[in-house]
C-alpha positions in Angstrom: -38.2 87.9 51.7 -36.1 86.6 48.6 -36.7 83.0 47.7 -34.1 80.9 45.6 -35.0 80.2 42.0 -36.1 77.1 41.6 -32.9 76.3 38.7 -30.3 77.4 41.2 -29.6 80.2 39.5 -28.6 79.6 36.5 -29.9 80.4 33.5 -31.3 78.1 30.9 -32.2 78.3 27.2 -36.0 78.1 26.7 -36.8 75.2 24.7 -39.0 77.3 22.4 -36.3 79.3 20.9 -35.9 78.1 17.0 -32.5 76.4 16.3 -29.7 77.7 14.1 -29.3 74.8 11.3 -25.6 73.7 10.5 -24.2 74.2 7.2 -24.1 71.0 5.0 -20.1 69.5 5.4 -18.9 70.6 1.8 -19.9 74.7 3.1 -18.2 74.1 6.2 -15.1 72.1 4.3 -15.0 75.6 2.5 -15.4 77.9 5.0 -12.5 76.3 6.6 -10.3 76.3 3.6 -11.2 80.1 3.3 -10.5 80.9 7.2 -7.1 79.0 6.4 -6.2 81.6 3.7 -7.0 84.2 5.5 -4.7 83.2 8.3 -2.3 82.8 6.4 -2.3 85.8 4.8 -1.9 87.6 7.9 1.7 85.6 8.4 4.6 88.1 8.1 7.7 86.4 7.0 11.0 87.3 9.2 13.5 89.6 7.4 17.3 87.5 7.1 18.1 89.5 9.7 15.6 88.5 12.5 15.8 85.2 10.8 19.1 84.8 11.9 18.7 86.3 15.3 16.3 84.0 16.5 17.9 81.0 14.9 21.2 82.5 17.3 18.6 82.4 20.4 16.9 79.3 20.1 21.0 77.6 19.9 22.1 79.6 22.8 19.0 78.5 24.6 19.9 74.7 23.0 23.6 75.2 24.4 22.4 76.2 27.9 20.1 73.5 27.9 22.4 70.8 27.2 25.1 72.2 29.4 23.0 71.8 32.5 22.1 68.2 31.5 25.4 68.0 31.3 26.1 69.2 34.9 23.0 66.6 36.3 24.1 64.0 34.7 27.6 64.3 36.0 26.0 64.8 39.5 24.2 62.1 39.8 26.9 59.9 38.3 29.0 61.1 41.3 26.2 60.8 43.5 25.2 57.0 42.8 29.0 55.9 42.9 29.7 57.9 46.2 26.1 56.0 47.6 27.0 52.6 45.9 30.6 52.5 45.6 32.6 51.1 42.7 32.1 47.4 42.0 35.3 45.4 42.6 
């Protein structure tokens, strides 16, 4: 016979295990500033080429965008005034 645990099954931390003490703030300021660098070391910089390239997507995608705003707004101007007609 298999009885439930009396936790519900989860699993705890005992309360005897020893506690991991927290670097003062100025070694954790400078850890940061050291994971920053890092980071950024690992950026790769886009050649012109790319650079251009994906400035040429993100406009298109602006373009299209704009375009279909374009084409609501239009609609719903056309819908209101065929719903509420044109005030005389």
């Amino acid at each position: 016979m298999v009885q439930d645990e009396p936790n519900g099954g989860e699993i705890v931390a005992s309360g005897g295990a020893p506690r991991e003490r927290k670097p003062n703030v100025f070694a954790r300021i400078a850890t940061f500033i050291r994971q920053v660098f890092a980071e950024l070391r690992k950026v790769v910089t886009p050649t012109r080429q790319e650079l251009l390239k994906y400035t040429g997507v993100v406009l298109g995608f602006v373009v299209v965008m704009m375009a279909l705003v374009y084409g609501l707004d239009l609609l719903f101007v056309w819908v209101t005034t065929v719903v509420f007609g044109i005030p005389a």
